[in-house]
N, C-alpha and C positions, 0 to 999 in steps of 0.2 A: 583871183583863183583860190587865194589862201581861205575867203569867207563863204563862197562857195563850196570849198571840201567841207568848212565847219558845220554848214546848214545841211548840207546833204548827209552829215555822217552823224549829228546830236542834234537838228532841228526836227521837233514834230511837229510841224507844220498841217493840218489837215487828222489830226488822232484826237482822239475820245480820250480824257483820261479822269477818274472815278477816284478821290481822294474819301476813302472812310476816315473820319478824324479830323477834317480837313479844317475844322472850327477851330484846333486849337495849335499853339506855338511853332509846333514844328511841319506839323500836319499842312498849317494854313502854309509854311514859310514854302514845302515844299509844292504847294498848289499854286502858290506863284510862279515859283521857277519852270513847272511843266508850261505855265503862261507865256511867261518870256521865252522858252521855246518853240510855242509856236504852238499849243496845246490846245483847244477849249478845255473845260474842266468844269467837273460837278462834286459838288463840295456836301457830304453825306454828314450829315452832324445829329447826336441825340439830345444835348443839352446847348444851350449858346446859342440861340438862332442868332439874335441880335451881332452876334462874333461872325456866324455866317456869311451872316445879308452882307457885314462891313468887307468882309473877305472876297465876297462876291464882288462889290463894286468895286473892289483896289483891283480883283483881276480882269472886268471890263475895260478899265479905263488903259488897260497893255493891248487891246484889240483884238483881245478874242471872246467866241462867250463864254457866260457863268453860268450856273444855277445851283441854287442850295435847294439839300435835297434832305427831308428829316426822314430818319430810321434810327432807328435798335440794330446796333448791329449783331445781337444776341436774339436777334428775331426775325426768324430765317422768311417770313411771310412781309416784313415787313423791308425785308431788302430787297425780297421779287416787285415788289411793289416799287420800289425806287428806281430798280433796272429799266422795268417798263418806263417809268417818266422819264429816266435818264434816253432811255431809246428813243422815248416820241420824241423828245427836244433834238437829241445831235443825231440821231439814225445808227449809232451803233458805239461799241464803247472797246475801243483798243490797249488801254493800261486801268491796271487795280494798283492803289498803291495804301495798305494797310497801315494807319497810322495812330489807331487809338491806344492807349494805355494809361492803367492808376495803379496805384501803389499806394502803401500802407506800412510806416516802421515798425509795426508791431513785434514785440521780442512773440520768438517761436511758441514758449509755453502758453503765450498767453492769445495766439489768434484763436479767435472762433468763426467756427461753420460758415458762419453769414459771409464774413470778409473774406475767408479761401474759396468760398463758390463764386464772390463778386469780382475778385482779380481776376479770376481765372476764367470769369465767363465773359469778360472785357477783352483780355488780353490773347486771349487762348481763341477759345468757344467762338467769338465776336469775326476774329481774324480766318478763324476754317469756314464760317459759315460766307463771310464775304467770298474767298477763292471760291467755293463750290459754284456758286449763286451766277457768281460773273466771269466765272471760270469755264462755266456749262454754255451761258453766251457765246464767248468765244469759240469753242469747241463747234457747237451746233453752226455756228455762221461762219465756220473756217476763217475764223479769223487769227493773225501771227498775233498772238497778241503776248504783254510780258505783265507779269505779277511782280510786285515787289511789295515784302512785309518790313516793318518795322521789328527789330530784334533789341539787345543791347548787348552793353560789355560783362552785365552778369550771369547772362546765359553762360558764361566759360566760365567764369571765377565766380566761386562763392563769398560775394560782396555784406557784409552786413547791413541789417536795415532793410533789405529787399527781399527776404526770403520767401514768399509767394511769387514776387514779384519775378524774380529768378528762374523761378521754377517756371511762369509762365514761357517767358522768354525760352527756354531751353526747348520749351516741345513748338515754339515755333520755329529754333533753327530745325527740327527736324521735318516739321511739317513742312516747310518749304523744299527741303533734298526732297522728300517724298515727292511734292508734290510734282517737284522739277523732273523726278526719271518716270514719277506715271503720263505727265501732259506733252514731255518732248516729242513724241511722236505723232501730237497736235500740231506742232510748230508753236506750242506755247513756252516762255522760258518763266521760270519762278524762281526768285532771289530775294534776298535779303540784306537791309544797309543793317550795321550793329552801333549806332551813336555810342559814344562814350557819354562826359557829361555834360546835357545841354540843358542849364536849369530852364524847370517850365513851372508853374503852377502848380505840378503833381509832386513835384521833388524838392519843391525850394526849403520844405519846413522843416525838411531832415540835412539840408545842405550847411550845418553850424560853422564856426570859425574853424575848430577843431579839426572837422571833416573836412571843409575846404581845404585847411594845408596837407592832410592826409592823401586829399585826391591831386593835389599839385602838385605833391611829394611824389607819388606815383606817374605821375604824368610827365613824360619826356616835354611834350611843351609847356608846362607848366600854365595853364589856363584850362578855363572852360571854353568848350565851341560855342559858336555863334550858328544860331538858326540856317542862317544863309550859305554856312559850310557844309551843310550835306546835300546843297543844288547839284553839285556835279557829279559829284557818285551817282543822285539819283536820276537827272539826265539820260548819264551812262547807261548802267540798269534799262530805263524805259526803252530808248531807241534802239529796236531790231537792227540799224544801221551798223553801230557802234558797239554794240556788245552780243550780234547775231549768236557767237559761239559761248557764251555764257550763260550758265545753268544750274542752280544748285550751291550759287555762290551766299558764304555769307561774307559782305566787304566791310571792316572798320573801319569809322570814322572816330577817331577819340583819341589825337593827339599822342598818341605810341601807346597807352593808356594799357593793351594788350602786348607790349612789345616787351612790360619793364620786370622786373624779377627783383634779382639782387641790386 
């Protein structure tokens, strides 16, 4: 009975679920766990294929299907483009789950142009043009379907080292509220997980001794997450079952990381 309740209330057993990002650390981590739930999944990637393909067959072999699917996700023609392949393979697509971002330590005086349009069209730009795109999908084919962006813990706190980066993050917790009280009347929900620190490739080179105990020092658990600690939040999140009434949410994942002050 007990596994029963669990599968009917967090299994997506029979859903579409569209991972922009999905080529890389956490992106991928979380394109498995939609797997283990029960998910097919298509894995949206611009650079990495070869990360892809690997990602692709780790999530065959849990028994559902895969497919990587290359886009720009700063290239709104080339994500219609995706949709449709994504449509002809699984027949329709019930979760977005926003996962790309880079970053840049650059001290403020010194960013230029180039580097604040390229965060910010990754991070920002990249993530409004996926909602739209596969937002409009669901809308038009009445489908319940649930968005969920990737944010972080600098969207609230003015963290050093991230200053683009931050700023992107900030207009995506808003874009998501936005987007959650224009689409609820869809039966669409849009949310947001906010990871604390999960080092990946993008972050490791600003992650020094110094800054580690800085961020351990802040960190009621005193560690960095592990990829595989933001499966259940975002489980949660996807399935209509489990989080039907939630909308608009941005939920921490970052070890109290947002909790600590004095």
């Amino acid at each position: 009975m007990a596994k029963s309740y669990l599968e009917n209330t967090f299994g997506l057993s029979g859903k579409v679920s569209v991972v922009v990002g999905g080529s890389g650390v956490l992106g991928g981590s979380v394109a498995e766990a939609m797997a283990k739930a029960g998910s097919n999944v298509a894995v949206i990637y611009n650079h990495g294929k070869e990360a892809a393909d690997e990602r692709v067959r780790a999530i065959r072999k849990l028994g559902v299907e895969a497919q990587a699917v290359h886009a720009d996700a700063c290239v709104k023609r080339d994500l219609e483009n995706a949709k449709e392949e994504i449509i002809s393979q699984f027949g329709g697509i019930d979760i977005l789950i926003n996962a790309p971002g880079i970053n840049s330590p650059t001290p403020v005086l010194d960013i230029q142009e180039e580097e604040w349009e390229r965060i910010l069209n990754v991070n920002l730009k990249g993530m409004f043009m996926a909602c739209q795109v596969f937002g409009k999908h669901m809308i038009d084919k009445k489908i319940k379907g649930s968005i969920v962006n990737f944010s972080s813990v600098s969207s609230e706190i003015p963290l050093s080292k991230v200053f683009t980066y931050s700023i992107s993050k900030s207009g995506v917790n808003n874009m998501t509220r936005f987007l959650a009280r224009e689409w609820a009347p869809f039966g669409i929900r849009v949310n947001a997980i906010m990871p604390g620190f999960f080092p990946a490739e993008q972050n490791r080179k600003i992650l020094t001794d110094e800054r580690r105990k800085s961020i351990f020092g802040h960190t009621p658990m005193a560690r960095y997450g592990e990829p595989d600690e933001l499966s259940g939040a975002m489980i949660w999140l996807a399935s209509n079952n489990a989080s039907s009434f939630v909308t608009g949410a941005i939920i921490p994942v970052d070890g109290g990381f947002t909790s600590m002050t004095i």
